[in-house]
C-alpha positions in Angstrom: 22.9 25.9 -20.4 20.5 27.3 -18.7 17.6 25.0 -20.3 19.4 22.2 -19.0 19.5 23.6 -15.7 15.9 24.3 -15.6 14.8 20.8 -16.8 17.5 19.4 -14.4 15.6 21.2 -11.6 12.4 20.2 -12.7 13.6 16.4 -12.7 14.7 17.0 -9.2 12.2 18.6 -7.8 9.3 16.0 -9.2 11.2 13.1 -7.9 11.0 14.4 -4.9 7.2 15.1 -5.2 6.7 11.4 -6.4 8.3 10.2 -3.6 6.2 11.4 -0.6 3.4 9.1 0.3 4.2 6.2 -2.5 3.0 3.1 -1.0 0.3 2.3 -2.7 -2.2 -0.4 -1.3 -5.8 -2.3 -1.5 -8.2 -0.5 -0.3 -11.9 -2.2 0.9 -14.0 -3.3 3.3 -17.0 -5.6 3.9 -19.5 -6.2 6.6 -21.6 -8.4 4.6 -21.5 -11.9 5.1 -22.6 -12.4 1.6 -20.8 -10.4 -0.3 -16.5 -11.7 0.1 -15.4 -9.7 -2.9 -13.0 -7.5 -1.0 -11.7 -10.6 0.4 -12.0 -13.9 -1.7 -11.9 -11.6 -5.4 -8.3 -12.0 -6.5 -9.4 -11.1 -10.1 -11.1 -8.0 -9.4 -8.4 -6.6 -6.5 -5.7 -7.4 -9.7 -7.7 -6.3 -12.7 -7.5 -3.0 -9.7 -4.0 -2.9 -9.3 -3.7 -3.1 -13.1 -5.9 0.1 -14.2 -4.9 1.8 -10.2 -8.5 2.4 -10.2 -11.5 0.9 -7.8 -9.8 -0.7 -4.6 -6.3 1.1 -5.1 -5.6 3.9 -2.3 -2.0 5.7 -2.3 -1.0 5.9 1.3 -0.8 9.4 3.4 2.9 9.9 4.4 1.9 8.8 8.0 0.8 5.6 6.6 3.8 3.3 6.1 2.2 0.0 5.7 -0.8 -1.9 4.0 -2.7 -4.2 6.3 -6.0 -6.4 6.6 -8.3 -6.7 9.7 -10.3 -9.7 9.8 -13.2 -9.5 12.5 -15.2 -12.5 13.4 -17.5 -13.9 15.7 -18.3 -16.9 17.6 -20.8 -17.9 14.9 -20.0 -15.6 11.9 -18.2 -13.2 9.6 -18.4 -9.6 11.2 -16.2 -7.7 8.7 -12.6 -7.7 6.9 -10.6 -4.9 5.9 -7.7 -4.3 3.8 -6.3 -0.7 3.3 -3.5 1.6 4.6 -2.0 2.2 8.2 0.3 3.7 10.6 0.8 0.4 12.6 -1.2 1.2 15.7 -4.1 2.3 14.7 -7.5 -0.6 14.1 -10.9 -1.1 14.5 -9.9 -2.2 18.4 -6.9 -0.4 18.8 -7.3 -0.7 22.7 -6.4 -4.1 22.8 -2.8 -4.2 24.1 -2.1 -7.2 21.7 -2.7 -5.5 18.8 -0.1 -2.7 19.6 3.4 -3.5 17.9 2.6 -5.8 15.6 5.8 -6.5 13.0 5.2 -5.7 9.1 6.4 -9.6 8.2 2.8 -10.3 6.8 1.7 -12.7 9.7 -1.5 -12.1 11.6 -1.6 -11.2 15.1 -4.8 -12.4 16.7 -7.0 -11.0 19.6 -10.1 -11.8 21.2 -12.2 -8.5 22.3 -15.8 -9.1 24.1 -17.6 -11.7 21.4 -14.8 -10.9 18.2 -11.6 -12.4 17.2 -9.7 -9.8 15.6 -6.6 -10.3 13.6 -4.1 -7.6 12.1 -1.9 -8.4 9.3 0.9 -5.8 8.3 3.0 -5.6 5.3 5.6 -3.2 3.9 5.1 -2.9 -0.1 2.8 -2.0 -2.7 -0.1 -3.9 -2.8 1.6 -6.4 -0.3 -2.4 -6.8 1.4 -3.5 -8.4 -1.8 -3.1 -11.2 -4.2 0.6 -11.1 -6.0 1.2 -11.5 -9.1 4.8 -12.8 -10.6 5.3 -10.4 -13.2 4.4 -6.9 -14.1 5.6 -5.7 -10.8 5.7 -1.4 -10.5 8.2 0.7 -10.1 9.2 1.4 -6.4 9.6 5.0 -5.2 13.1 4.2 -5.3 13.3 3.0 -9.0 11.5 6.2 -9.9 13.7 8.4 -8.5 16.5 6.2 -9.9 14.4 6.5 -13.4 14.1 10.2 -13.7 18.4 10.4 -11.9 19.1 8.7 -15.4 17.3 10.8 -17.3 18.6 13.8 -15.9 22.1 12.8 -16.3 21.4 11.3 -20.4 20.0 14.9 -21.0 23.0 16.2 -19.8 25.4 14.3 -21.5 23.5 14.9 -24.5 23.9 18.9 -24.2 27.7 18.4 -23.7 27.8 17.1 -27.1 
């Protein structure tokens, strides 16, 4: 009994532990007009998300949404962003219009001095990125549900 207890905690507590800070988002940026990877490359931001590895970033705990910032000129590109955020912090975070912005995954625009700079939120993993229909991950909340279920087969299986 007291195996099953000690796994049981163990279950527990790393559920827990798995829990804190899940979101998991694209992470890049570019300031060269010639180079739109971060941007324009759905294959390489999925082929990414598929091996978590190159522009993947799990999000601090403060960080409860994945956004993109697209800065722009009057005449060109100036730079686009996609990574983590708290919701209030940008690149321009003292324009007023910026401030509040829903996670629904629509822009909110603002022109600053000579840029027009737009803020997209989004509440998911990898919602700041190209979707795919399948293969989806497991939410924070389907892994806890995942290791719930296999605490309570192990313990049906010691009470046989």
């Amino acid at each position: 009994m007291a195996g099953f207890q000690f796994v049981l905690i163990v279950l527990l507590l790393f559920s827990f532990v798995s829990s804190a800070g899940c979101l998991t988002c694209y992470a890049c940026s570019l300031s060269n007009q010639n180079d739109k990877s971060c941007a324009e490359d759905k294959h390489m931001l999925i082929d990414s998300k598929l091996h978590m590895k190159g522009f993947v970033k799990n999000c601090s705990e403060n960080e409860s949404y994945c956004m993109i910032e697209k800065i722009t000129t009057k005449y060109s590109f100036a730079s686009y962003i996609r990574d983590c955020s708290n919701g209030h912090s940008f690149s321009y975070s003292q324009i007023d219009r910026l401030q509040g912005i829903a996670p629904n995954n629509s822009s909110r625009c603002a022109y600053y001095n000579e840029h027009l700079v737009c803020v997209t939120l989004c509440l998911g993993n990898f919602c700041n990125g190209p979707q795919e229909v399948s293969s989806a991950p497991l939410t924070c909340v389907g892994n806890q549900l995942l290791y719930f279920i296999l605490a309570f087969l192990y313990s049906v299986h010691k009470l046989l």
